[in-house]
C-alpha positions in Angstrom: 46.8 -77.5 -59.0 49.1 -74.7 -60.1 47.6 -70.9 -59.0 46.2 -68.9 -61.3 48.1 -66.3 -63.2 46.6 -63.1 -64.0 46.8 -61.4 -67.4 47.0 -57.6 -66.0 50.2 -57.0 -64.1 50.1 -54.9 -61.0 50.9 -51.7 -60.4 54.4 -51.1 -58.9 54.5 -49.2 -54.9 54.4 -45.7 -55.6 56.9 -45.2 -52.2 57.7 -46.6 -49.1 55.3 -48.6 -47.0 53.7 -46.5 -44.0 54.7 -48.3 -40.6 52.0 -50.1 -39.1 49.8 -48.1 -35.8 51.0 -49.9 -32.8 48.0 -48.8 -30.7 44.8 -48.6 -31.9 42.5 -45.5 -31.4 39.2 -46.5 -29.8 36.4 -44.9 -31.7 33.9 -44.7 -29.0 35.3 -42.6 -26.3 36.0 -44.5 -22.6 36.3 -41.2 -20.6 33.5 -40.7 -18.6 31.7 -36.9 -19.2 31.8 -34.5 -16.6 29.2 -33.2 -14.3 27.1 -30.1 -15.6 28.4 -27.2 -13.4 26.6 -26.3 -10.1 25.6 -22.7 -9.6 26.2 -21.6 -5.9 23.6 -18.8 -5.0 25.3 -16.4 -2.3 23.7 -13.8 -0.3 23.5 -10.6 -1.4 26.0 -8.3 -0.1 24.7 -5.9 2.6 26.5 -2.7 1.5 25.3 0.8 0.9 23.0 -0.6 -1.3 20.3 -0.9 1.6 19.5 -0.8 4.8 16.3 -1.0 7.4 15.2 2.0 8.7 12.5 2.8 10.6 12.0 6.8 10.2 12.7 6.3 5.9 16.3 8.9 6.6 18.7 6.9 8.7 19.5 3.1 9.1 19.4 0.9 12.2 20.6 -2.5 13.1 18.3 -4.0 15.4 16.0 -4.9 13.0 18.5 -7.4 10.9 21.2 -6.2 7.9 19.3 -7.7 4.9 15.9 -7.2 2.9 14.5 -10.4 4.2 15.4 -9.8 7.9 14.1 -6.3 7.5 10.7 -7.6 6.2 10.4 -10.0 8.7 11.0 -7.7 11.7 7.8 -7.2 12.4 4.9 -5.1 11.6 4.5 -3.6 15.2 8.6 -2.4 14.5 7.3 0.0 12.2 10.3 -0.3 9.5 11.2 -0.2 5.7 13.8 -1.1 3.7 15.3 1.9 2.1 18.0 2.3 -0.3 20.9 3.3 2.3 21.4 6.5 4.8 19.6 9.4 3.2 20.4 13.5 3.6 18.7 16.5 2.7 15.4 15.0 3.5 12.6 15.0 6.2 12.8 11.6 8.5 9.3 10.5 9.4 7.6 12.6 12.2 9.8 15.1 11.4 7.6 18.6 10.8 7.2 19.2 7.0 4.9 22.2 7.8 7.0 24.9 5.9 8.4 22.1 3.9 6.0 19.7 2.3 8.2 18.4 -0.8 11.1 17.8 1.6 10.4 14.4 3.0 12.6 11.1 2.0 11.3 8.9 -0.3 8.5 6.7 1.1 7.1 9.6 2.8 4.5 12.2 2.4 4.1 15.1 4.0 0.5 15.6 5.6 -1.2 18.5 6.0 0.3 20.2 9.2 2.5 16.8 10.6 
């Protein structure tokens, strides 16, 4: 049998023929994902920012150098965690007599103490 011929000519190229891919592109991807990121917590830094003090005016040591080991000192240690060395206040058992409005924060002054 002879082929067929068509009645409607084809259209001639319109330019050059484009060079066949020679690697294919995956269309799923094959790398694997990343982890999600990992937030390290640190400690917080024991600066001027606070301190443990046991008279609410000046810091001391003994007792630890952060918030928690402060806290956890013990009740019978009498101390506070206080936002750093303090001036131009009263420190605890210091006489406020003459002075009542003078003691550091945390403090008030008590009749004649």
């Amino acid at each position: 049998s002879s082929p067929m011929k068509s009645s409607t000519p084809t259209q001639t190229p319109l330019g050059d023929p484009t060079d066949i891919p020679t690697k294919s592109s995956p269309i799923g991807s094959t790398a694997r994902p990343t982890k999600n990121p990992t937030i390290h917590q640190t400690k917080s830094p024991t600066s001027s920012l606070g301190c443990c003090s046991q008279n609410f005016k000046d810091c001391v040591s003994w007792c630890g150098t952060t918030k928690l080991e402060c806290l956890s000192c013990g009740k019978e240690k009498n101390v506070a965690w206080i936002n750093g060395p303090k001036t131009g206040c009263l420190a605890r058992h210091d006489d406020c007599t003459s002075e009542v409005n003078s003691c550091c924060n945390g403090l008030t002054c008590i009749g004649d103490k």
